[in-house]
N, C-alpha and C positions, 0 to 999 in steps of 0.2 A: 431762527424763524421769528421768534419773538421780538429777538433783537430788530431785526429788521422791519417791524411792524414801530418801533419807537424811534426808530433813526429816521422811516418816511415822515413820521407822525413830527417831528423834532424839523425836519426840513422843508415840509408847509408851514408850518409855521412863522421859521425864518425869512421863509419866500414870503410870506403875508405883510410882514414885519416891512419888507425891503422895499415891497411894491408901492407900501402906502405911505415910506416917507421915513416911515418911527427907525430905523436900520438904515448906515450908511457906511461907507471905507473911515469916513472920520470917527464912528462910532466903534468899529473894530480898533482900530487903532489907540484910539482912550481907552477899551479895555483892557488891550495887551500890555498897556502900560500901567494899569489899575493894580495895586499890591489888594488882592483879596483873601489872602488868608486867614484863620482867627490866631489873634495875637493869644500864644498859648504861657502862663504864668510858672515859674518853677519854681516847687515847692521845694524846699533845702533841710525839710524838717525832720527826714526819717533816719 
């Protein structure tokens, strides 16, 4: 229930996003190809 109250909430959004320009298919796109994870260090010290 909850969940479903942040996923409408998450989908106006994107609809907001999409209507007024800022959200496109070329914009999906550059993300899906966007490496965003955090570069994580290894510590070799223990």
């Amino acid at each position: 229930m909850l969940n479903d109250y942040y996923a409408q909430k998450a989908e106006k959004g994107m609809n907001k996003l999409w209507e007024s320009g800022q959200w496109s298919k070329e914009k999906d796109e550059e993300i899906l190809k966007t490496h965003l994870r955090t570069p994580y260090k290894i510590d070799n010290r223990h």
